[in-house]
C-alpha positions as CSV (number, residue, x, y, z in Angstrom):
1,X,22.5,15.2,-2.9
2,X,21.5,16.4,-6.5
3,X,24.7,14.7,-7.8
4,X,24.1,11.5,-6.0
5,X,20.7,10.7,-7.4
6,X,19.3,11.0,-10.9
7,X,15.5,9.5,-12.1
8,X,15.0,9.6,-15.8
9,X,11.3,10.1,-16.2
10,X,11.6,8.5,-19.5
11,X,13.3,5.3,-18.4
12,X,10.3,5.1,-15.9
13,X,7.2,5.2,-18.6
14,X,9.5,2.7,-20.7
15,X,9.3,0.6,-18.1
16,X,5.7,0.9,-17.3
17,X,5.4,-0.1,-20.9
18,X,7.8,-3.2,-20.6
19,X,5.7,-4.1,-17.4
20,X,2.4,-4.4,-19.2
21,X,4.2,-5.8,-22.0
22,X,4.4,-8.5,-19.7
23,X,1.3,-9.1,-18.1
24,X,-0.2,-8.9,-21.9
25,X,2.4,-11.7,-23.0
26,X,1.9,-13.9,-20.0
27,X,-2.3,-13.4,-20.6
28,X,-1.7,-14.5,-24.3
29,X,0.0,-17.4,-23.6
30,X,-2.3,-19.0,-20.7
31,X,-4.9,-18.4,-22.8
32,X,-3.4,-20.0,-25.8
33,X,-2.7,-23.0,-23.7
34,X,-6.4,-22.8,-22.5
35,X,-8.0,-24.1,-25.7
36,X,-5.8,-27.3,-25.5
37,X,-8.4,-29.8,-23.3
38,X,-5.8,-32.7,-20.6
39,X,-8.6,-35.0,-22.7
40,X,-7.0,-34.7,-26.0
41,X,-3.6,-35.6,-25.1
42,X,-3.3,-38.8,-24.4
43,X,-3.3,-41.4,-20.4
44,X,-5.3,-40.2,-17.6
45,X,-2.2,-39.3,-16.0
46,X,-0.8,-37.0,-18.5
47,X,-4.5,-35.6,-18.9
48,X,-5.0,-34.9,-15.0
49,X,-1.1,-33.3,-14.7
50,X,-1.9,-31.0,-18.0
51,X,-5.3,-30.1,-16.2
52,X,-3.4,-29.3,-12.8
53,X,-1.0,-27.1,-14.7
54,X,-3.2,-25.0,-16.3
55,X,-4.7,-24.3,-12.6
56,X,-1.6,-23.8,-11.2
57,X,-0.5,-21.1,-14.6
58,X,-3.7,-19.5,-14.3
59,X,-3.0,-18.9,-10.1
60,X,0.8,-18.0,-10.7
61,X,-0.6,-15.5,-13.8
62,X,-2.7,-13.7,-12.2
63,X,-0.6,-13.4,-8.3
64,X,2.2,-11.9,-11.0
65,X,-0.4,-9.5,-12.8
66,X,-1.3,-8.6,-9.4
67,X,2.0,-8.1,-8.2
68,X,3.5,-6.2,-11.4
69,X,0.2,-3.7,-11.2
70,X,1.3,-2.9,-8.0
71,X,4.7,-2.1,-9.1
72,X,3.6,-0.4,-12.0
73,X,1.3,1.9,-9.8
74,X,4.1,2.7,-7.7
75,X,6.3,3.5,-10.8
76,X,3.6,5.7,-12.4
77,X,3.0,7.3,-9.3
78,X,7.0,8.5,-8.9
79,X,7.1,9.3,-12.5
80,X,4.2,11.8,-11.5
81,X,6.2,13.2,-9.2
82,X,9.2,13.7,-10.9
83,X,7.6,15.6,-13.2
84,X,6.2,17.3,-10.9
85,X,9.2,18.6,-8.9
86,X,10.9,19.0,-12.2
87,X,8.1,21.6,-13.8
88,X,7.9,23.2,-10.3
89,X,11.5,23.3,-10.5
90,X,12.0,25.2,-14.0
91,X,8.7,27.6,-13.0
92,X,10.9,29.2,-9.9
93,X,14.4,29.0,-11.9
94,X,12.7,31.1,-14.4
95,X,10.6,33.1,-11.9
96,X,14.0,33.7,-10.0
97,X,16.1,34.5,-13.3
98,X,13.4,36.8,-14.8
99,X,13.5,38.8,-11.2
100,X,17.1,38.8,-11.1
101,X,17.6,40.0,-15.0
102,X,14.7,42.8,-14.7
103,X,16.5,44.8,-12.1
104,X,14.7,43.6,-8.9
105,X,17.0,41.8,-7.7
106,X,17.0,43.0,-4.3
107,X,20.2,44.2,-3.6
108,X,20.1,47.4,-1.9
């Protein structure tokens, strides 16, 4: 199984980082949009869809910041326990080596 399935604990935190790369991007730009007011653009109409948009950005921006924290806690979470398995891992490859290499090796 070991040669079917590989996690790069690196790749994962680059990607937690690219994930709240996002969410900070997506922030940035709602609320750069925020300080433009429907009422200084020009008809009613155009004033009322602006003012709709920005309700309907704000909704969508936070569901996906929502959404991508969830994925990101998940992600995090794995990472964990790669590097987990993997320390616990090189502790009884080196416990096992040491034993084997001092003599003890049980053979009788």
């Amino acid at each position: 199984m070991g040669g079917r399935f590989k996690a790069d604990v690196d790749q994962l935190g680059q990607f937690l980082k690219t994930l709240e790369g996002c969410v900070k991007e997506l922030n940035e730009a709602r609320t750069a949009l925020s300080h433009v007011r429907a009422d200084q653009i020009g008809t009613d109409e155009l004033d009322e869809a602006c003012d709709g948009f920005q309700e309907r950005w704000k909704y969508g921006s936070e569901q996906t910041k929502k959404m991508v924290d969830a994925i990101g806690k998940g992600v995090k979470a794995n990472k964990q326990n790669y590097e987990e398995v993997e320390e616990a891992l090189e502790k009884t490859l080196k416990a096992i080596t040491k034993k084997a290499t001092s003599g003890h090796g049980g053979s009788k």
